[in-house]
C-alpha positions in Angstrom: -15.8 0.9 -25.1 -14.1 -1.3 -22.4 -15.3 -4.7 -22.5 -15.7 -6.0 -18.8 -16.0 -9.9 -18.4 -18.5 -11.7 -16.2 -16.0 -12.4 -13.6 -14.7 -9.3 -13.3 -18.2 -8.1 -12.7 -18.4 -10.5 -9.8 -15.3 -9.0 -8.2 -16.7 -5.5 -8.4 -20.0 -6.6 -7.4 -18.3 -7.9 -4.0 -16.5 -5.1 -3.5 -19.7 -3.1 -3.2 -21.2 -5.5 -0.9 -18.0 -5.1 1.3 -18.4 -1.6 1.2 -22.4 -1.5 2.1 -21.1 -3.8 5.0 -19.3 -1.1 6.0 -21.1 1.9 6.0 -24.9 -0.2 7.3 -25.9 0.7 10.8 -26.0 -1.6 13.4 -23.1 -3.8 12.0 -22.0 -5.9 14.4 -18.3 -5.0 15.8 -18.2 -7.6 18.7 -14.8 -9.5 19.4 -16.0 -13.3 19.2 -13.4 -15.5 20.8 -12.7 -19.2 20.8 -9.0 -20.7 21.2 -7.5 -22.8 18.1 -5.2 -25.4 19.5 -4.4 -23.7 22.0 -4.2 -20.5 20.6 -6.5 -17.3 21.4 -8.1 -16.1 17.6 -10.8 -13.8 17.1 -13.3 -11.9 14.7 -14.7 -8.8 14.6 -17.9 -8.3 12.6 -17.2 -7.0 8.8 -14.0 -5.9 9.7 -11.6 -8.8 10.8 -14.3 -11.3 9.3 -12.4 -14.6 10.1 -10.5 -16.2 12.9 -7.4 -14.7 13.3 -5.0 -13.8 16.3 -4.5 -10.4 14.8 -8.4 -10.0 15.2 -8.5 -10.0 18.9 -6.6 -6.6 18.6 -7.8 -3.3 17.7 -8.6 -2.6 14.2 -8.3 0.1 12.0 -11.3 2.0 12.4 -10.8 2.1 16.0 -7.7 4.4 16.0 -8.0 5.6 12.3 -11.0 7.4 11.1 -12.3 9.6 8.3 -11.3 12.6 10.3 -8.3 11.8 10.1 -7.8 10.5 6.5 -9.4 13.9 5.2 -6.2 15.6 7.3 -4.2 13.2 5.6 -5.3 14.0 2.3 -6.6 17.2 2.6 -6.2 18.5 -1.5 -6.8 15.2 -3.2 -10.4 16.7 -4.5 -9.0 20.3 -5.3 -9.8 21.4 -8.7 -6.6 21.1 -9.8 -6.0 17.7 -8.9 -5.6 14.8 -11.5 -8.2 12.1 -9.8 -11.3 14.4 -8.1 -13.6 12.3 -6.3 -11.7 9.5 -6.9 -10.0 8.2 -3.0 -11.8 8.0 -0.4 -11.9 6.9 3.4 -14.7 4.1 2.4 -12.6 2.5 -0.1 -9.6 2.4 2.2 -11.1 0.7 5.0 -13.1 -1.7 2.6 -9.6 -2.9 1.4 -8.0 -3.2 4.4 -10.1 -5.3 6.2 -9.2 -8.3 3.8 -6.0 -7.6 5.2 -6.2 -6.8 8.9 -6.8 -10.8 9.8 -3.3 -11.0 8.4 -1.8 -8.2 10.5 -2.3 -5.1 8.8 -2.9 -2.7 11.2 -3.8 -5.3 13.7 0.2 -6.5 14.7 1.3 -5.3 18.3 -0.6 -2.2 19.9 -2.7 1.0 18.9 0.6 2.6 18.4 2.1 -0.2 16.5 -0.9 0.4 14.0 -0.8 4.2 14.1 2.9 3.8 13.0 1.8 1.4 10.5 -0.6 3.4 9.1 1.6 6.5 9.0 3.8 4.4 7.2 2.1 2.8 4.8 -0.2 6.1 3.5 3.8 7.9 3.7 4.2 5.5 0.4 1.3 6.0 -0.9 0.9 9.9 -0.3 4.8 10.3 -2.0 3.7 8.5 -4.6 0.8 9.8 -5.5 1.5 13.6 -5.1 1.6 16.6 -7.2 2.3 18.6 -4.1 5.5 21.0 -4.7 7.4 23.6 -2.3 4.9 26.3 -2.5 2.1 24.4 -3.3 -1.2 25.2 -0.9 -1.1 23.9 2.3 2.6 22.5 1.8 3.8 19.7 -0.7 3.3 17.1 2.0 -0.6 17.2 1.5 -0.9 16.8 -1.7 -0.9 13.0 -1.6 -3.7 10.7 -3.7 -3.6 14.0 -6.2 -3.3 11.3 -9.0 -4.8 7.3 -9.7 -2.6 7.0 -12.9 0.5 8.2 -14.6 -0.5 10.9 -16.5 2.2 10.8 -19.3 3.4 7.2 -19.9 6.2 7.0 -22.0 5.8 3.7 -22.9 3.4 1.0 -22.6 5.2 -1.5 -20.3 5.5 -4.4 -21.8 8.0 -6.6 -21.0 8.1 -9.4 -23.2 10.2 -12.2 -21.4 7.2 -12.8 -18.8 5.3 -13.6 -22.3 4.5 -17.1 -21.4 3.8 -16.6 -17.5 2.0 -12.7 -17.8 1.6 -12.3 -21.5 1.1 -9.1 -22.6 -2.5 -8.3 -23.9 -2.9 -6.7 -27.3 -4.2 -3.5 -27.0 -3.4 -3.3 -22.8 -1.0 -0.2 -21.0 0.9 -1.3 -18.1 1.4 2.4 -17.1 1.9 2.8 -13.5 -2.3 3.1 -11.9 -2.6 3.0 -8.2 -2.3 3.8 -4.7 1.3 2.4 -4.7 1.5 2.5 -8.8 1.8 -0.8 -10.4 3.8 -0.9 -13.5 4.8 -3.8 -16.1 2.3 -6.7 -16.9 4.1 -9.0 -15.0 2.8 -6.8 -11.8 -0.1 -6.2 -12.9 -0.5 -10.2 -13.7 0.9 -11.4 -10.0 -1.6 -8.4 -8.1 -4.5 -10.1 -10.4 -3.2 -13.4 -9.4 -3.5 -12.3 -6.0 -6.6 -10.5 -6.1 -8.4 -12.5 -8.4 -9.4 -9.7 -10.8 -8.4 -9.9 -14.6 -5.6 -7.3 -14.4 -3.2 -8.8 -17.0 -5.8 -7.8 -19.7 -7.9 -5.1 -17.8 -5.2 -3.0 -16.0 -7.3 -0.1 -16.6 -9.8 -1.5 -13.9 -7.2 -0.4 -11.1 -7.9 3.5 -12.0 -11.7 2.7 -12.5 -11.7 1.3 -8.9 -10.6 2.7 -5.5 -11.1 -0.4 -3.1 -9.3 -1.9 -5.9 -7.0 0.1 -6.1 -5.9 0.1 -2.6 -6.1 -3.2 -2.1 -3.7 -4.0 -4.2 -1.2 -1.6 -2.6 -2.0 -3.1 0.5 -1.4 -6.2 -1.1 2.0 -5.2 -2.3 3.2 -3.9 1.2 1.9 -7.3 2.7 3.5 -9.4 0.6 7.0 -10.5 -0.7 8.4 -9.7 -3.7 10.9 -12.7 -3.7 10.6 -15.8 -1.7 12.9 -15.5 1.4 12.4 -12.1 1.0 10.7 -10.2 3.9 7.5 -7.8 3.0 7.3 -4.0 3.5 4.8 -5.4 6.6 7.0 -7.7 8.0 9.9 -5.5 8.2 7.9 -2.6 9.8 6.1 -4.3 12.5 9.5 -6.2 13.4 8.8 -10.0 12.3 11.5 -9.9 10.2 14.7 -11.2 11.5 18.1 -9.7 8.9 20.9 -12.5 8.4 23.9 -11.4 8.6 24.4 -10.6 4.7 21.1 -8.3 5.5 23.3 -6.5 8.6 26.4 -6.1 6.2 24.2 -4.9 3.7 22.9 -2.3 6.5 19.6 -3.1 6.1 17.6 -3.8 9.0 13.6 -3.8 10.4 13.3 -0.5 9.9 11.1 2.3 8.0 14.4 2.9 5.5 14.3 -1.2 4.8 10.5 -0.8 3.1 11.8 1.6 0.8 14.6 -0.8 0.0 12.2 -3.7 -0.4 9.4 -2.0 -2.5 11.6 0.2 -4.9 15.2 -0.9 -4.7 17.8 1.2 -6.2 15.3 3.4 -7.5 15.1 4.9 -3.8 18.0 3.7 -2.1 21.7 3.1 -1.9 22.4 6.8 -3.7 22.9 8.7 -1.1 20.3 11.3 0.3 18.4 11.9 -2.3 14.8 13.9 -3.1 13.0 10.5 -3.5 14.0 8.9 -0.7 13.8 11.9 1.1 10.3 12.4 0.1 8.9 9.3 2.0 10.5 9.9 4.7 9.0 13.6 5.1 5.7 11.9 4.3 6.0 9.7 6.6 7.2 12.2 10.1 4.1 14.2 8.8 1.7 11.5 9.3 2.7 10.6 12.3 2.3 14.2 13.3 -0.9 14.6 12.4 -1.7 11.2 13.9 -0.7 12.8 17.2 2.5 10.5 17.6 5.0 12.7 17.4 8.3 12.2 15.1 10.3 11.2 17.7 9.0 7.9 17.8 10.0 6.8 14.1 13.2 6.3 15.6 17.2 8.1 14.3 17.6 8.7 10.9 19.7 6.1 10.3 16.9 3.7 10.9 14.3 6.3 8.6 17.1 6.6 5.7 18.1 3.5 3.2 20.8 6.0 1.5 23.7 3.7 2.7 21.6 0.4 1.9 22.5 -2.2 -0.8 19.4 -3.2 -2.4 17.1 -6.1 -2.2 16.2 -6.7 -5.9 18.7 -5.5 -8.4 16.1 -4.3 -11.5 16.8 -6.1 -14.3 14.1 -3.9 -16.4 15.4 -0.8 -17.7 12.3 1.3 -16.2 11.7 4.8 -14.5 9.8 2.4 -11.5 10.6 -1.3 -10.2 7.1 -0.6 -8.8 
């Protein structure tokens, strides 16, 4: 029997407040305004819940609803899917909105968020797939099949984090997850982050969805390196490349979060089936958003085959996720 500490109960406690906030009728919505030297910032009710420029824009539930993540994921509760009733819209939105007063889904326009949210779910749908080429209703819809890997072939340890992220006795650092976390020294800096006991319960990210989402959300928001841009940053365009970053040909592009979140896992190889795979993800979300491919730009800007990567792995691993 799992053994969950008081703390952690608090955090999942919260989480369920968050969602009831979401889902009670009447909620307020309304943009509040007030200027912060100088500056316009705003809130919006449960969803952008503190003063933020970001919040005077739309949010994500005003241009992406459950309609539209049930087309996005239309087989994650098949029978033959490995996390039934696991993923759902709630939980999605529940995460995000700790997130959208720091720009997620809230930088630029409606399209500037559609594309961002095409983008983001493209991770998360190619890595969370069991779709295949014949596969009902195409491999591309397929995605959040799975909330763990299902046969890890070791347990992740890496033992030179031992005195930042020890490894706890007993714990699997499997990859679990809407963008799969692997390694304890992962798992410890997205516990850091989200204040939940991951180093020693990693098993809480497959017990949890808003968990589990948030700290994908997390990862794509955040840098992996200092100096280093985030998977955000470089989408929505507030990343600036030096010129080491231009000869490197990476740029603030779609094929550049690849780069940043997997390395040479995904990129610099060529074209190859992995890389590949976002990307498809990726122009089929935007189709079924209604954008329309042609606005994810040339393929040189989708692709990262040419790329040198970001962060070298020094772990000899399947996943630098």
């Amino acid at each position: 029997m799992v053994t969950i500490r008081s703390g952690s109960i608090v955090i999942l406690v919260l989480l369920a407040v968050s969602f009831l906030a979401l889902v009670a009728n009447g909620e307020d919505k309304t943009i509040k305004v007030k200027k912060v030297r100088g500056e316009r910032v705003c809130t919006q009710g449960w969803e952008c819940s503190w003063w933020s420029k970001y919040c005077c824009n739309q949010t994500i539930s005003d241009y992406f609803q459950v309609y539209q993540f049930e087309q996005l994921f239309s087989k994650r509760n098949t029978p033959i899917a490995h996390a039934v009733g696991f993923w759902d819209y709630q939980s999605f939105i529940t995460a995000a909105a700790l997130y959208e007063p720091l720009g997620f889904g809230t930088t630029g326009g409606k399209l500037q968020g559609q594309k961002e949210m095409a983008a983001f779910l493209g991770h998360v749908a190619s890595k969370t797939s069991c779709g295949y080429g014949v596969a009902t209703g195409g491999p591309l819809a397929w995605g959040l099949c799975y909330n763990r890997e299902m046969s890890p072939m070791q347990s992740y340890c890496d033992e030179s984090w031992k005195f930042k992220y020890p490894c706890s006795p007993g714990a699997e650092y499997y990859g679990r997850g809407a963008l799969p976390i692997y390694w304890n020294f992962n798992y410890g800096a997205a516990g850091e982050a989200l204040k939940a006991d991951l180093l020693n319960h990693p098993e809480y990210i497959e017990q949890n969805a808003t968990l589990a989402f948030q700290a994908a959300i997390w990862r794509w928001m955040t840098p992996i390196k200092k100096y280093q841009p985030s998977a955000h940053d470089i989408f929505v365009g507030n990343w600036k490349p030096t010129k080491n970053d231009t000869l490197s040909k990476r740029g603030p592009t779609f094929g550049s979060t690849m780069n940043v979140l997997y390395g040479e896992y995904t990129c610099g190889q060529g074209s190859i089936d992995p890389m590949n795979n976002i990307i498809s993800h990726y122009l089929y979300f935007l189709d079924l958003l209604g954008i329309g491919r042609e606005d994810a730009g040339p393929n040189e800007e989708l692709s990262c085959a040419e790329q040198k990567p970001f962060n070298p792995s020094t772990v000899p691993s399947s996943s630098s996720s």
